[in-house]
C-alpha positions in Angstrom: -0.8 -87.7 -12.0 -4.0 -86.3 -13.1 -5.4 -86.2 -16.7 -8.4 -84.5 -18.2 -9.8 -85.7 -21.6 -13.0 -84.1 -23.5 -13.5 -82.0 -20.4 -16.1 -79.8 -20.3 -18.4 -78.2 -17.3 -21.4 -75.7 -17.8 -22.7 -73.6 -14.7 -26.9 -73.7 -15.3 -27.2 -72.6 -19.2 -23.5 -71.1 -19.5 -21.2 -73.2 -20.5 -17.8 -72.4 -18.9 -15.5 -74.9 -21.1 -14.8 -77.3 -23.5 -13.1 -80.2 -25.6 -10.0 -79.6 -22.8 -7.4 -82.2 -22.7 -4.6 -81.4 -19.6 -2.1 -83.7 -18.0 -0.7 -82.6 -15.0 2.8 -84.3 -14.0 4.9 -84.5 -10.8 6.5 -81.5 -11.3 4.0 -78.9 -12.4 3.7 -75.6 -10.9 1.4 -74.1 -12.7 -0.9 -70.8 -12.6 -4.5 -70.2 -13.8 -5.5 -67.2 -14.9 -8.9 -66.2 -16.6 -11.4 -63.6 -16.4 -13.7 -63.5 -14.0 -16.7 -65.6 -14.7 -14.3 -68.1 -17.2 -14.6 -71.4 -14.9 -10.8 -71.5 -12.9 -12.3 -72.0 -9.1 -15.0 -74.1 -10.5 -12.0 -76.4 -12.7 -9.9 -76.3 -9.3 -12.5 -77.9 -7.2 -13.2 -80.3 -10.4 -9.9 -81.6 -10.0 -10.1 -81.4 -6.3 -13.0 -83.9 -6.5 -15.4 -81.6 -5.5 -17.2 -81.4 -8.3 -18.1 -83.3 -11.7 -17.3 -82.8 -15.2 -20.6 -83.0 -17.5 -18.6 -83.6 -20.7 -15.2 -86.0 -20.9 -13.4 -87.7 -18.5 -11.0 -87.3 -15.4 -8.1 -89.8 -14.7 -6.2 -90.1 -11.4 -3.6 -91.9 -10.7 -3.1 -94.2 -7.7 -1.7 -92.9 -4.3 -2.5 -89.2 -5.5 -3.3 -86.8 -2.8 -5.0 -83.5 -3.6 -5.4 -80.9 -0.9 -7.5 -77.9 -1.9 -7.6 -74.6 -0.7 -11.0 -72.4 -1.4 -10.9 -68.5 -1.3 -12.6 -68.7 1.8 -15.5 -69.9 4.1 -13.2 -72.3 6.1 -13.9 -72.1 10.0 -12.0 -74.2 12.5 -12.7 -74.3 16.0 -12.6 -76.9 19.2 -8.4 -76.4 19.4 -5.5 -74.0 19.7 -3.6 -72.9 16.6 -0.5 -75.2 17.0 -3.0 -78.3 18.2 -4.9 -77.7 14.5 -2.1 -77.8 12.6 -0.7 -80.5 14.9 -3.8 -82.7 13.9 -2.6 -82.8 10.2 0.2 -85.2 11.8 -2.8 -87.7 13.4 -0.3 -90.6 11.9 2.4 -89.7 12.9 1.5 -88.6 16.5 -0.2 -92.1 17.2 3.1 -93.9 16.1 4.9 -91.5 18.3 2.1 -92.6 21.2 2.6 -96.6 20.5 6.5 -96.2 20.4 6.1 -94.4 24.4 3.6 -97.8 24.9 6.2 -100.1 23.7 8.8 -98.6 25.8 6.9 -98.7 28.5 6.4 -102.7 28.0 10.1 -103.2 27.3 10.9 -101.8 30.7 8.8 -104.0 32.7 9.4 -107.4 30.2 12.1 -109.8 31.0 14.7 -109.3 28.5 15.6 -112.6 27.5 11.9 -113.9 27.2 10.1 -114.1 23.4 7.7 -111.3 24.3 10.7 -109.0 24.8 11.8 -109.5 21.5 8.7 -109.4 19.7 7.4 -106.3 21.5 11.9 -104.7 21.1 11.1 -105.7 16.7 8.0 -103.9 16.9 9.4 -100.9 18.2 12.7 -101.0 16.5 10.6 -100.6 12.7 7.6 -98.1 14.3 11.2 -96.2 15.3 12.7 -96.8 12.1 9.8 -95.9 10.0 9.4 -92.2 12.3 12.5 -91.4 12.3 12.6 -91.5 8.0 9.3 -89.5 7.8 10.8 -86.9 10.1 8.2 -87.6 13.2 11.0 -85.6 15.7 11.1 -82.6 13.6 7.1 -82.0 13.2 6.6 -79.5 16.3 9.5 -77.7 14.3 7.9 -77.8 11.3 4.8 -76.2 12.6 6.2 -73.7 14.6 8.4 -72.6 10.9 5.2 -72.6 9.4 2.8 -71.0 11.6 5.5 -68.1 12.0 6.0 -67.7 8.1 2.3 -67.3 7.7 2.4 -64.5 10.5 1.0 -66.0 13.7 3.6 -64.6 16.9 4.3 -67.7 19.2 2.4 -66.3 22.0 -0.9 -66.5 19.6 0.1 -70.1 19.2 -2.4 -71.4 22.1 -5.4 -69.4 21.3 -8.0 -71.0 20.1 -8.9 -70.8 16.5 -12.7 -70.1 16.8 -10.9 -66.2 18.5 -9.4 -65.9 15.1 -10.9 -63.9 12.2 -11.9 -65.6 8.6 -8.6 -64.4 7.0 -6.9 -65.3 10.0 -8.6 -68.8 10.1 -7.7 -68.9 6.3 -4.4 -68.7 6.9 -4.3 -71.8 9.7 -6.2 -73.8 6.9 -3.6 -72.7 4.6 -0.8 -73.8 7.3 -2.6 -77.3 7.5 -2.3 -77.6 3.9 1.4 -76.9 3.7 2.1 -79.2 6.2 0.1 -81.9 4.8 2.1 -81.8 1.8 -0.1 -83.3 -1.0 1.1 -84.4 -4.4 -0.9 -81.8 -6.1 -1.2 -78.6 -4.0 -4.2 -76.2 -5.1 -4.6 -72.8 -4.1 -7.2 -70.6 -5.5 -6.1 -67.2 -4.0 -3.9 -67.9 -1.5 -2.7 -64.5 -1.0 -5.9 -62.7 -0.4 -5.5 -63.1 3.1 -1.8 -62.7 3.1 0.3 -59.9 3.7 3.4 -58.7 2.0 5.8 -60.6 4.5 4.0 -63.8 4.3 3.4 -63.6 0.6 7.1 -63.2 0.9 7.2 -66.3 2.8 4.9 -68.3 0.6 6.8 -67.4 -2.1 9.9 -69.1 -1.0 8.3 -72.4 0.7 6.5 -72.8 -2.5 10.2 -72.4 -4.4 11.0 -75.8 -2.0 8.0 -77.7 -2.2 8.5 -81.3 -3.6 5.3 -81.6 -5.3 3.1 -80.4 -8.2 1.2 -77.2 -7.7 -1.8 -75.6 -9.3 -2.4 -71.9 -8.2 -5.0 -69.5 -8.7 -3.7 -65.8 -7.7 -4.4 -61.9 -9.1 -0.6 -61.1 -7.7 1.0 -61.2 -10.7 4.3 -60.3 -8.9 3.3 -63.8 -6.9 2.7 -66.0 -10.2 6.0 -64.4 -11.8 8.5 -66.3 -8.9 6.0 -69.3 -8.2 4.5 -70.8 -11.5 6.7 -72.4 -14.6 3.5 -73.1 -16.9 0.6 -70.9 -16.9 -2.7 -72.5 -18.4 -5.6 -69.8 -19.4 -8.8 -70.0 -19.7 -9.9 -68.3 -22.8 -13.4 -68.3 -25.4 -14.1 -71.7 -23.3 -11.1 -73.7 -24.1 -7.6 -73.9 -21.9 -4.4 -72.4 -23.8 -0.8 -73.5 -22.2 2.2 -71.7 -22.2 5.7 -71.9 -21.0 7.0 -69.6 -18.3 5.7 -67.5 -15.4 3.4 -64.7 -16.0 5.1 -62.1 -17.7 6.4 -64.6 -20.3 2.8 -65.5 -20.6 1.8 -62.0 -21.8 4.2 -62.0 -24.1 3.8 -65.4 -25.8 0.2 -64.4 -25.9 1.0 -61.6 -27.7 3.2 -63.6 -30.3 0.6 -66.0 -30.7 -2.3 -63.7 -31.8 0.1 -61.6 -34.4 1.0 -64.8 -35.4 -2.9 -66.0 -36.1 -4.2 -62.5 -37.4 -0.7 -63.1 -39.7 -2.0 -66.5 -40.8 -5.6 -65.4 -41.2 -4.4 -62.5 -43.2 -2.6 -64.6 -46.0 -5.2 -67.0 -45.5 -7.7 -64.4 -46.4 -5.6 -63.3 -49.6 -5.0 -66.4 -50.9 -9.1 -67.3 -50.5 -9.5 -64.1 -52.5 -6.8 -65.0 -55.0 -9.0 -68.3 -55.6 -12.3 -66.7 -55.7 -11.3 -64.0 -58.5 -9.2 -66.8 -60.8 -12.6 -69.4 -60.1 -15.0 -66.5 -60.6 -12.9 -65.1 -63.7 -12.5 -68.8 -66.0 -15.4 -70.9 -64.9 -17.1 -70.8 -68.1 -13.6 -70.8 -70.0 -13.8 -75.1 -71.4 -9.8 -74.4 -71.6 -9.3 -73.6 -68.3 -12.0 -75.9 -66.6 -8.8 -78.7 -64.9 -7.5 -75.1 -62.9 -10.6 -74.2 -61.9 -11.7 -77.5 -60.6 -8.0 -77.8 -58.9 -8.4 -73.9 -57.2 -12.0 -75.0 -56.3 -10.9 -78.2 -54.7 -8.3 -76.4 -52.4 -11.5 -74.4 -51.4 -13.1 -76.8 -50.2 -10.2 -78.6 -48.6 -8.8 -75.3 -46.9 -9.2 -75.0 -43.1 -10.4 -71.4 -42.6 -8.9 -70.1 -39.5 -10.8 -68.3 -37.3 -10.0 -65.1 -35.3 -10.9 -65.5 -31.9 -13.1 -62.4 -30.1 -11.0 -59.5 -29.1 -10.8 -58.7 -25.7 -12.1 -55.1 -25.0 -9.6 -52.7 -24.4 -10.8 -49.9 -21.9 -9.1 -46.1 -22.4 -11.1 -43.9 -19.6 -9.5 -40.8 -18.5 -9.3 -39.6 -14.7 -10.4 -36.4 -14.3 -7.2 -34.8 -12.8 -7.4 -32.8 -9.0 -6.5 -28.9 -8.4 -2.7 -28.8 -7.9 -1.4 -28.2 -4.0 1.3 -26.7 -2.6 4.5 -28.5 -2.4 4.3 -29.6 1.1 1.3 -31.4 1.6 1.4 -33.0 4.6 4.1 -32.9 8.0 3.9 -35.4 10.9 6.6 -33.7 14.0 6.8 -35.6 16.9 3.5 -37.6 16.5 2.8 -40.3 18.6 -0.8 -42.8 19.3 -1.6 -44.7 21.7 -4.8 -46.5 22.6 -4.6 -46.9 26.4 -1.8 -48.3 27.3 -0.7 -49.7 23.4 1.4 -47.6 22.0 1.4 -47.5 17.9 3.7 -44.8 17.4 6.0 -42.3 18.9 8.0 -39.7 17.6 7.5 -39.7 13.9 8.7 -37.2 11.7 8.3 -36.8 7.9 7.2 -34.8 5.2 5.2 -36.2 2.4 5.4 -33.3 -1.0 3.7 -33.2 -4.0 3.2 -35.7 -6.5 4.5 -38.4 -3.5 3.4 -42.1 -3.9 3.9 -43.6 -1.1 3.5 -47.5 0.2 3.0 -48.3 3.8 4.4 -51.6 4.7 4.9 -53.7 7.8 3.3 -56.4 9.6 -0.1 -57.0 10.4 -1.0 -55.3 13.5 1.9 -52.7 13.1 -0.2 -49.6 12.4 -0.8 -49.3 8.7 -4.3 -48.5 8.5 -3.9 -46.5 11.6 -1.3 -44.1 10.4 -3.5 -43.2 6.9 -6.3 -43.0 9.5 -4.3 -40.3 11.3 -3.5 -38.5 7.8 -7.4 -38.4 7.3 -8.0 -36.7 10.4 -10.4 -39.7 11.2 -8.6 -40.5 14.7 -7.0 -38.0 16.4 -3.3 -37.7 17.4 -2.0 -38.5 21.2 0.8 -36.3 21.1 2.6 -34.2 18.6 1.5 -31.4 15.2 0.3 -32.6 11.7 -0.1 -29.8 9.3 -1.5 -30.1 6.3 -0.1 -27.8 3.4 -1.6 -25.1 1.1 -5.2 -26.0 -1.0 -4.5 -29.7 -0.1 -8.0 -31.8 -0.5 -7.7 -35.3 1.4 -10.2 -38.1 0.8 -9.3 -41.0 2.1 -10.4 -45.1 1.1 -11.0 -47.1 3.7 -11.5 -51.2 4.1 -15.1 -50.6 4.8 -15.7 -47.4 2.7 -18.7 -48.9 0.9 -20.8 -48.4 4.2 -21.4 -44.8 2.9 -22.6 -45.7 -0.3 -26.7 -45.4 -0.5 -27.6 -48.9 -0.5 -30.9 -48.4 -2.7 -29.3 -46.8 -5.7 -28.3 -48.5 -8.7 -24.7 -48.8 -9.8 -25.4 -47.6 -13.1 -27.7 -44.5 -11.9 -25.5 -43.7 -9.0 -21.9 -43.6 -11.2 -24.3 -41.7 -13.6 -24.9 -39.3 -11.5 -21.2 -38.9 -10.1 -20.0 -38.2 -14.0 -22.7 -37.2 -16.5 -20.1 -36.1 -19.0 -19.5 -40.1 -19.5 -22.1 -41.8 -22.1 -23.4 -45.3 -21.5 -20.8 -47.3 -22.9 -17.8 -45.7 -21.2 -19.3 -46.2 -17.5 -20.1 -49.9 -18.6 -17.0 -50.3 -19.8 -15.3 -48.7 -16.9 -17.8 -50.7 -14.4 -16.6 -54.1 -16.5 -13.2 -53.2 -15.4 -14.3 -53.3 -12.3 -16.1 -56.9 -12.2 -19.3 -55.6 -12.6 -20.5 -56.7 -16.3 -23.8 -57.3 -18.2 -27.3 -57.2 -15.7 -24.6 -56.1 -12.7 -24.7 -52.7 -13.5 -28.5 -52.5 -12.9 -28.1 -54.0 -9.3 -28.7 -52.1 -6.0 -26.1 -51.3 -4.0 -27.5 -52.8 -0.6 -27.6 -56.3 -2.8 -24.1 -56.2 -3.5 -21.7 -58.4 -1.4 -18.9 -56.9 1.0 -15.9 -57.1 -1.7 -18.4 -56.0 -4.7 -19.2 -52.8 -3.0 -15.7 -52.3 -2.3 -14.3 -52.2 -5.7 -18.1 -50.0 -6.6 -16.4 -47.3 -3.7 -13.2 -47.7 -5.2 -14.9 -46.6 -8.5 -16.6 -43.7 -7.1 -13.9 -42.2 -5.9 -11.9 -42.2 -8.9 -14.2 -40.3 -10.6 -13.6 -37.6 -9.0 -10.1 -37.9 -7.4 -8.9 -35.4 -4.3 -5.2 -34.4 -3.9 -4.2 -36.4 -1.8 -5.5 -39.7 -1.6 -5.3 -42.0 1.2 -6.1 -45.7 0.1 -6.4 -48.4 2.3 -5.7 -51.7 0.3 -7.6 -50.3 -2.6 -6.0 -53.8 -4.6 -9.0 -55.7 -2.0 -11.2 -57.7 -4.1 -9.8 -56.7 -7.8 -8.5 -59.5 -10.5 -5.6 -58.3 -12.8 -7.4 -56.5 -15.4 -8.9 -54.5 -12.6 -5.7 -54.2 -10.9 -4.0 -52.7 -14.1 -7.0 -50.4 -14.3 -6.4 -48.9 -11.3 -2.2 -48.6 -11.8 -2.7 -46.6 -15.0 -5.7 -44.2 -13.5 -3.0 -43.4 -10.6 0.5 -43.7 -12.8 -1.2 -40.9 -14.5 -2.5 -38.5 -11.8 -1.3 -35.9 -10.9 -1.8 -35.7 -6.9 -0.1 -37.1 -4.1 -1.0 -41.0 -3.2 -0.5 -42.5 0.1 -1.8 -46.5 0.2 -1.6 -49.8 1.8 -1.5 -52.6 -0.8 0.3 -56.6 -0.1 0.0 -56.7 -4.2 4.0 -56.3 -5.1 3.8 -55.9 -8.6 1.3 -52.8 -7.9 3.5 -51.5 -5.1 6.9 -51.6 -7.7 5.0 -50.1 -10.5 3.6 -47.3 -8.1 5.7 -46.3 -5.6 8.2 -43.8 -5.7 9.0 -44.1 -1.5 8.2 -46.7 0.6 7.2 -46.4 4.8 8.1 -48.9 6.9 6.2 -49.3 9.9 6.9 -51.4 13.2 8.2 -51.3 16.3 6.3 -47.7 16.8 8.8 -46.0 14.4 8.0 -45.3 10.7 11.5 -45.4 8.4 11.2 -44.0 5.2 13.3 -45.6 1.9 13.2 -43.9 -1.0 12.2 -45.9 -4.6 9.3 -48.6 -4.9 9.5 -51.9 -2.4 12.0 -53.4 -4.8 14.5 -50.7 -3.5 13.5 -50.6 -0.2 14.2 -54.8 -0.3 17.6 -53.8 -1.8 18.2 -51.3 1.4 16.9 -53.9 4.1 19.1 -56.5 2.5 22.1 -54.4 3.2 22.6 -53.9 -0.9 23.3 -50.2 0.0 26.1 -50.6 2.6 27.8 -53.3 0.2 27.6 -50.5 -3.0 29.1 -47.8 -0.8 32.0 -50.2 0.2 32.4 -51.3 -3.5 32.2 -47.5 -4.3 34.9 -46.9 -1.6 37.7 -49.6 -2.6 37.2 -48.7 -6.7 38.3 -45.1 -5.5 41.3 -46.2 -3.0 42.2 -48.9 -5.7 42.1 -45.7 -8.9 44.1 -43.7 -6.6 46.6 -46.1 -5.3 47.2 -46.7 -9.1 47.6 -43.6 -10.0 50.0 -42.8 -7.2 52.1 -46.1 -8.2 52.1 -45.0 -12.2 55.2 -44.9 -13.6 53.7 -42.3 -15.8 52.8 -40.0 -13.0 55.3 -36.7 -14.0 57.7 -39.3 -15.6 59.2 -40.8 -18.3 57.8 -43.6 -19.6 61.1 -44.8 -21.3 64.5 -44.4 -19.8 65.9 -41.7 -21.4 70.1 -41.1 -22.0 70.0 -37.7 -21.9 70.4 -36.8 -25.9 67.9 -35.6 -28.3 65.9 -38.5 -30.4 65.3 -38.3 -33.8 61.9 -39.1 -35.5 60.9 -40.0 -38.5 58.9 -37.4 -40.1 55.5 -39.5 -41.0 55.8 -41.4 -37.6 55.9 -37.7 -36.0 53.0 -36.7 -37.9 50.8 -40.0 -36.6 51.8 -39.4 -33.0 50.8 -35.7 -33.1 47.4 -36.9 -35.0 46.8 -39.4 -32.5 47.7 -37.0 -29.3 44.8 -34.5 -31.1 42.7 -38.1 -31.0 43.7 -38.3 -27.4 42.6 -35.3 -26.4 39.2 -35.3 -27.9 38.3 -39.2 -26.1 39.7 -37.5 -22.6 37.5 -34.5 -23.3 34.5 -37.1 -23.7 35.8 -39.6 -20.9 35.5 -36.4 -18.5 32.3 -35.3 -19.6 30.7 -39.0 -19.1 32.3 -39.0 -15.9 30.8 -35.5 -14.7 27.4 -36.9 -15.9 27.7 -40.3 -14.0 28.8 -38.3 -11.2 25.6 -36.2 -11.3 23.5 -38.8 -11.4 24.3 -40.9 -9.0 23.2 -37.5 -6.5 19.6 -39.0 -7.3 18.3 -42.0 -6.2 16.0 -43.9 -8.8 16.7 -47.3 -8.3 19.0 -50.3 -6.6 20.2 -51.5 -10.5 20.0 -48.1 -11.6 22.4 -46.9 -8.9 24.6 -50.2 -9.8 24.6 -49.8 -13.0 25.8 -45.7 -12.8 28.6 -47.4 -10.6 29.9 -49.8 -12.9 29.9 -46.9 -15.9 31.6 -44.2 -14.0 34.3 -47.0 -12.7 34.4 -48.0 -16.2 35.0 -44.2 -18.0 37.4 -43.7 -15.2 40.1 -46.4 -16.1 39.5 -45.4 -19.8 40.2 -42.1 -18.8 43.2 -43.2 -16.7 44.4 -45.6 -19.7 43.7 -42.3 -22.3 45.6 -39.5 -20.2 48.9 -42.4 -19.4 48.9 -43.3 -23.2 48.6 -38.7 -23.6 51.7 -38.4 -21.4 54.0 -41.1 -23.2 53.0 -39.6 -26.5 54.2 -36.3 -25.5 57.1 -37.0 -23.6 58.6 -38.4 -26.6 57.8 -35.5 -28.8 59.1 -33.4 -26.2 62.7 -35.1 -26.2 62.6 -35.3 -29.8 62.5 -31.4 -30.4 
């Protein structure tokens, strides 16, 4: 489809990539991933036709549509919603329009005259030709769309200019899907997302017919999209096979395998020099020396590639709180006559992380707002528990940051223990590298200031931490940054994120909010998918007919306080050595029921606490599993014995 050869692309003096050679089929759906700063949106807009390459070539192939979606700055206005994304269909609709024309004609021509017939073949093929691209389902297909991306239907006629720029994102994003190009690219489609129409996305993505190219710092997102991921890397493109965690692993493999290679590369150079270096003036050995020289000279040294920096920075850990650190009975908020909630209860304890989820407008932000004590309650107690310390994170945090300090001064001042290097490093996690760290705040753009709050807080963590889509404006390195600082504190986390890998990896309960109520699942939003999905109610069921089935089996057991054999009533005789083997396997027996019981106990205990949905399954299937052993070791136990028994 598309084909890049030689490619290369500088931004002013920096040059962002090289020598890159990349054909793109039919069927590719592909991620890009990259540091910040490595070229990707600049190489998606290259092969958007957007921009130019300085170096090589690009080659497209006839009748190849590209539709591109930027990270943002799209704004749409003059329609509704539903007429926007209608508009994608301009074709479509003006073949609908002629057909209604052409009907009209046909109704007022004579039907047996030569225009008839001309104007009745014209129709028949405009007809034929609609109905084969689907022009009655379109109005379907929007509404589907529109819905899966989060718009309600009543929002449907509102015009788009009413709309925010992450709202107006998303439309551009619906015109795009409908519009179905041959080679789909996304840079960051999620950003404006949240979890239930990245969940959406996810699966129309799984369906569409075409070749994709995405751009996204979800890696929970890349993992179920993308088959192939291509990285940019020390200004050349890398391809690998599989989705994003295969990615990190092949990477992995592939630079042991190099330092491997430059290792024996290294001792054999070495094995060269000293023989060289050791006969050179020897005239008996002058053919060896000129043949080890010679393989010098025709060796291709391999070359280690930079190392990417590593950054280990410790959190400073809080002051430990009571158990109970925070109690909601009864609460309810309203603002005039919308009410958010009503009668919420819970109680959020020590070393809690919990995810709030729900739709947009449900009340996420409101309810850490409430926890914060920034908005008061309507009705109803919170009670906040013994030496607890909140601080909470909000979207627009960075407002209290003093706009005419700079970053490197200000996070100085927050933690003078750290040298230099560790708060550059920590501030390169953080996208802000090289003459960055010596900007002023008030320069700083909205997201940039964000992720500098972010930062500052960290340093010097509460508690209890309220954080309002901390994951806002962060790539994956800066993502993974922030997982391991909070895997490893010690307080209690309450946060809003639509990243799903960093919700799995952090949560240990999830809230669910909507609908005024908030339901609380324990485990991370893997789980609490599990639970909605009804894989609970389907486990207890299984759980209920293994039991019914063990005991009907038992009770129908012809070994249940019977003989196994029939017996005629007079003493058996056994051979002394087969007596001796049945009494050393009973002795057996007994030990591997022992064991089978003692399994069972543990299985028994653990499945009184919750972890996770294939934990819990997989305690079921053990504990079902020791318990036919155990059935199958005691039934065995009783024949033994009752023939020993008879034979005394």
């Amino acid at each position: 489809m598309i084909q890049l050869s030689g490619a290369g692309k500088r931004y002013g003096h920096k040059l962002l990539f090289q020598n890159v050679d990349w054909l793109i089929t039919p069927q590719d759906r592909l991620g890009l991933v990259g540091a910040n700063g490595t070229g990707k949106s600049t190489l998606m807009k290259i092969l958007a036709g957007l921009e130019t390459l300085d170096y090589g070539k690009i080659t497209t192939a006839r009748g190849i549509s590209a539709g591109y979606l930027p990270q943002d700055g799209l704004t749409l206005s003059g329609r509704s919603v539903f007429a926007e994304c209608m508009s994608v269909f301009s074709e479509l609709r003006a073949m609908e329009q002629e057909m209604e024309d052409l009907t009209r004609r046909m109704s007022e021509l004579d039907h047996s005259g030569a225009e008839y017939a001309q104007v009745a073949d014209r129709f028949h093929r405009l007809q034929h030709e609609f109905t084969t691209r689907d022009g009655y389902a379109i109005e379907a297909e929007v509404g589907t769309v529109l819905g899966g991306l989060g718009f309600r239907k009543e929002e449907w006629e509102r015009r788009t200019e009413e709309f925010s720029g992450g709202w107006q994102m998303r439309i551009s994003l619906a015109k795009l899907l409908l519009q179905q190009p041959n080679l789909l690219l996304l840079d960051e489609p999620t950003n404006h997302l949240d979890l239930e129409a990245r969940n959406w996305l996810e699966e129309y993505l799984g369906n569409y017919p075409h070749a994709y190219v995405l751009i996204s710092h979800d890696r929970y997102f890349l993992d179920v999209t993308v088959g192939k991921i291509a990285e940019i890397w020390n200004k050349q493109i890398f391809f690998y096979s599989g989705n994003y965690e295969k990615y990190l692993a092949e990477k992995t493999a592939r630079r042991e395998q190099l330092h491997a290679a430059w290792r024996n590369q290294r001792e054999r150079i070495e094995q060269l020099e000293v023989f060289i270096n050791r006969f050179r003036y020897q005239a008996t050995k002058a053919k060896q020396v000129q043949s080890r020289i010679k393989e010098l000279e025709k060796m291709e040294r391999i070359e280690l590639p930079p190392e990417e920096k590593t950054i280990h920075f410790s959190f400073p850990q809080p002051k430990p709180s009571g158990r109970i650190v925070a109690e909601f009975e009864q609460v309810a908020k309203s603002y005039g006559e919308k009410e958010v909630f009503r009668d919420v209860n819970f109680v959020i304890e020590r070393g809690d992380r919990i995810a709030l989820v729900g739709v947009n407008g449900a009340g996420k932000s409101t309810l850490i707002k409430l926890l914060a004590g920034t908005e008061p309650l309507t009705t109803g107690g919170y009670s906040i528990g013994h030496n607890v310390q909140p601080d909470y994170f909000a979207q627009d945090q960075y407002k209290e940051l003093d706009q005419n300090a700079r970053i490197l001064d200000d996070l100085g001042e927050m933690s003078p223990r750290s040298t230099q290097t560790e708060l550059r490093n920590l501030l390169g996690c953080f996208l802000f590298s090289e003459d960055d760290v010596f900007k002023r705040i008030g320069v700083l753009s909205g997201g940039e200031r964000s992720r500098y709050a972010l930062l500052r807080m960290l340093l010097h963590p509460a508690n209890f931490l309220l954080l309002d889509e901390p994951t806002n404006h962060l790539d994956l390195r800066a993502k993974d940054v922030l997982l391991n600082a909070l895997e490893g504190y010690t307080g209690t986390v309450v946060f809003v994120s639509h990243d799903r890998y960093f919700i799995d990896k952090l949560a240990t309960r999830v809230f669910e909010i909507g609908g005024g109520r908030v339901e609380v699942y324990p485990g991370n939003y893997e789980d609490y998918r599990w639970r909605k999905e009804g894989g609970a109610e389907a486990l207890s069921e299984a759980v209920s007919r293994s039991s019914a089935a063990q005991q009907a089996a038992a009770s129908a057991s012809p070994t249940n306080g019977k003989p196994s054999e029939k017996v005629d009533g007079t003493r058996r005789r056994l051979n002394p050595i087969k007596k001796k083997q049945m009494l050393e396997r009973i002795r057996e027996l007994e030990g591997e029921i022992s064991q089978a019981e003692t399994t069972i106990a543990q299985c028994e205990a653990s499945l009184q606490t919750f972890s996770s949905a294939e934990e819990t399954q997989r305690l079921t299937q053990d504990l079902e599993g020791s318990r036919n052993e155990l059935q199958a070791l005691v039934s065995e136990w009783e024949e033994l014995s009752q023939v020993l028994e008879q034979a005394r």
